[in-house]
N, C-alpha and C positions, 0 to 999 in steps of 0.2 A: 786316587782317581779310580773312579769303576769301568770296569770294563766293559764290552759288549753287553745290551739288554737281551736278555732272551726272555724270550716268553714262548709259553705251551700253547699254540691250539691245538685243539680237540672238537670231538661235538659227535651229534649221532653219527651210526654207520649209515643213516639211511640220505641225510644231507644230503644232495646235489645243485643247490643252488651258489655256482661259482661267483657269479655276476657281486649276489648281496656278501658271498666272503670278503671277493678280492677290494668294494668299497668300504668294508666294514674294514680290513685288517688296514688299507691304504689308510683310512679317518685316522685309526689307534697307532700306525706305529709310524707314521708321515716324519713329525717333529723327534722322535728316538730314534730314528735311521740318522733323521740327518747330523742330530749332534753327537750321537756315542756309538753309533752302529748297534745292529739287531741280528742277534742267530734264532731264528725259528725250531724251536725243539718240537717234534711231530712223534706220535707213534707209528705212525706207517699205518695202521686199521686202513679198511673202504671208508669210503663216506668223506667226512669233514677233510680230514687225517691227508687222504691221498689229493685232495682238494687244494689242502693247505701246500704240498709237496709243488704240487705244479704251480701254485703260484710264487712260493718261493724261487723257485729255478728259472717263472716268465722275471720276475723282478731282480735277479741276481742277489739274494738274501742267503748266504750260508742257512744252512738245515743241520741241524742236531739229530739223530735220530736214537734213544737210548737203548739200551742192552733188553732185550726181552730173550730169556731162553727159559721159556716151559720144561724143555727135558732137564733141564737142570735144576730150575727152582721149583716144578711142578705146582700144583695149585697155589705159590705164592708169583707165581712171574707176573699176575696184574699189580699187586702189591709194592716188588720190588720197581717194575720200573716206573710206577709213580712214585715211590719215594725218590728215585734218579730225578726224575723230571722234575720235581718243587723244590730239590734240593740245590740244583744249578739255572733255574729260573729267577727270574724278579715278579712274570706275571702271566696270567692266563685269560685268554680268549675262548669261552667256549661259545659253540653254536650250538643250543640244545632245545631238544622240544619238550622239558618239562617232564620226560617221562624214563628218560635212559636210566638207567641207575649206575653205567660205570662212568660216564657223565658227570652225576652228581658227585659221585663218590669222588673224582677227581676235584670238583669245583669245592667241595668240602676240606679236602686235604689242603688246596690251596692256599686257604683261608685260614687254616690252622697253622699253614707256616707263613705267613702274613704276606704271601704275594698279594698284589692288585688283581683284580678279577673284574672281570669285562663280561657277561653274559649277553649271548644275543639268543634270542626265542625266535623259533621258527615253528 
């Protein structure tokens, strides 16, 4: 039996549109809350990220947050804690406008380890 679905969102840091998150993420994770339960993996970033955090905690969604330490991995810390987050996921939501490229580079990796990917354009 599998366990809780987690899934990543993400998306620009510049996002502030809560309203189109919280019906976009309510559409996608409606029917996997209700039969297997859902932990929200977020990085914590402005934007999407901190977005996603408050709606997790308005809906009572356990939040994942992965390990990011810069002084310690130094220019790999974006590296590493994307490898965390696709490695303990099933799938990713991101909110992006086409142009981020740590965005992409997420939605990219996602797709290489065969999570489901849900893009929404803003």
């Amino acid at each position: 039996m599998l366990g809780p679905y987690q899934v990543i969102v993400t998306g620009g840091l510049d996002f502030e549109d809560y309203e189109l998150l919280a019906s976009k993420l309510d559409a996608y994770l409606l029917t996997r809350h209700n039969s297997q339960g859902v932990i929200i993996v977020s990085g914590g970033e402005p934007g999407t990220e901190t977005l996603t955090e408050h709606y997790a905690k308005e809906r009572n969604i356990p939040l994942q947050r992965p390990p990011y330490e810069p002084d310690f991995h130094g220019d790999r810390a974006l590296f590493v804690r994307t490898e965390f987050m696709t490695n303990v996921s099933r799938a990713l939501v991101a909110f992006w406008d086409g142009r981020s490229p740590d965005t992409h580079y997420l939605i990219q990796a996602a797709r290489s380890k065969g999570l489901a990917v849900k893009g929404v354009r803003y």
